[in-house]
C-alpha positions in Angstrom: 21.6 66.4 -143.3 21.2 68.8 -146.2 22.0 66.5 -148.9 18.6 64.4 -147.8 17.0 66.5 -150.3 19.5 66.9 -152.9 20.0 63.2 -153.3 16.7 62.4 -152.4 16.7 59.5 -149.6 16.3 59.6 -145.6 18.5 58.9 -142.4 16.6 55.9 -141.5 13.3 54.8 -142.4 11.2 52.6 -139.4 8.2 49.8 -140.7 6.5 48.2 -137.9 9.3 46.9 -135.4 12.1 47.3 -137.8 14.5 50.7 -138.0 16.2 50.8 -141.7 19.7 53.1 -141.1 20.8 54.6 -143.8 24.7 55.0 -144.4 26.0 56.5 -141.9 29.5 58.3 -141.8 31.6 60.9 -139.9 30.2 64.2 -140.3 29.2 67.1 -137.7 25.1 68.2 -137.4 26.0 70.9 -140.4 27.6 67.8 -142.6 30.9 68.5 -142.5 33.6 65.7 -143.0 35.4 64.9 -139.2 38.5 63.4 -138.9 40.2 62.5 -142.4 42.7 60.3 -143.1 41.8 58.7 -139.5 39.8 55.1 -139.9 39.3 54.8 -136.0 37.9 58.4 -135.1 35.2 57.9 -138.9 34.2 54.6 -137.3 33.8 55.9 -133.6 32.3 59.1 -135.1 29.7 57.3 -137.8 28.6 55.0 -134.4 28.3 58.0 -133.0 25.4 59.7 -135.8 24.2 55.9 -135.8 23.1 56.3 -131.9 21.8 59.8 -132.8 19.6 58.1 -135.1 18.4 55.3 -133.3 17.2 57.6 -130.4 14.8 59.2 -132.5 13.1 56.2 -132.3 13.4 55.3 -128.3 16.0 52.8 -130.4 20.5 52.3 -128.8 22.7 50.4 -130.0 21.7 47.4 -128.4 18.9 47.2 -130.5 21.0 46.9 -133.8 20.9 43.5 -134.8 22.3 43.7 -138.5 25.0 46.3 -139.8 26.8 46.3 -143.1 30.4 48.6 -142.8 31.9 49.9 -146.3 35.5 50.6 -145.6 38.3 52.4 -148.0 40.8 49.9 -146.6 40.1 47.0 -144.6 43.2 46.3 -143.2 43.1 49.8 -141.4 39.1 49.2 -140.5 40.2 45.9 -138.9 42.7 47.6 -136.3 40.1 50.1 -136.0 37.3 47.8 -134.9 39.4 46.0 -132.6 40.1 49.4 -130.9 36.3 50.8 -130.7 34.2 48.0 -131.3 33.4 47.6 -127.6 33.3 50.6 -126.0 30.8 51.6 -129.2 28.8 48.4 -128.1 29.1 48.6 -124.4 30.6 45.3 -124.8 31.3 42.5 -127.1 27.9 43.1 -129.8 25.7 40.7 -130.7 25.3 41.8 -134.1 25.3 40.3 -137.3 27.9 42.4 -139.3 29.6 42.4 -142.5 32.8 44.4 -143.5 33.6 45.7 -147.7 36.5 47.2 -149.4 34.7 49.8 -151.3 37.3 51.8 -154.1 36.1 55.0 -152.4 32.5 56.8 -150.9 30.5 59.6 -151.8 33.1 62.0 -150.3 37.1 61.5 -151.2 37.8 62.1 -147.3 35.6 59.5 -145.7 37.0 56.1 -145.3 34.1 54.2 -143.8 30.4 54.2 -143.7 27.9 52.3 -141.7 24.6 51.1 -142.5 22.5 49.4 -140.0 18.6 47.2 -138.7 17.6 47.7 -135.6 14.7 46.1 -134.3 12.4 47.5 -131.5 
């Protein structure tokens, strides 16, 4: 993404078994902000860079095992998730995962972000 270098930090980061996912959100491959002012599409779409990421590694989804989702409004995220959540996971996940009301994200238009382990 080109703000990797401007901000100075990486996609993901992989020690030994373990693949460190940054923050992931709902952007295109030339960083541009999809779908604002829709919770459901940002949280199918940032799954969607997150499974982009893990297959640089050989990594899916199934091999996320902790995942941490920042959400503008929670209420919203909730229907959301209840919506996406399995077809994302191919199923019900088997994940540990934790959900935050954040007051906003580094770009006014996204209202989630996603950051994820995965173990190999």
């Amino acid at each position: 993404m080109p703000w990797e270098k401007e901000y100075g930090y990486s996609q993901s980061v992989k020690v030994g078994d373990t693949i460190y996912v940054s923050g992931q959100v709902s952007h295109d491959d030339s960083g541009n902000i999809v779908s604002p002012g829709d919770m459901e599409a940002q949280m199918r779409h940032a799954y969607t860079n997150i499974r982009k990421v893990l297959a640089q590694y050989g990594a899916t989804m199934d091999n996320i095992v902790d995942e941490t989702l920042f959400v503008t409004d929670m209420n919203t995220a909730f229907a959301a998730a209840v919506k996406c959540r399995e077809d994302v996971f191919f199923g019900v996940p088997v994940v540990a995962s934790t959900i935050v009301q954040v007051q906003r994200l580094a770009f006014p238009d996204l209202m989630i972000e996603i950051k994820c382990v995965a173990k190999v």
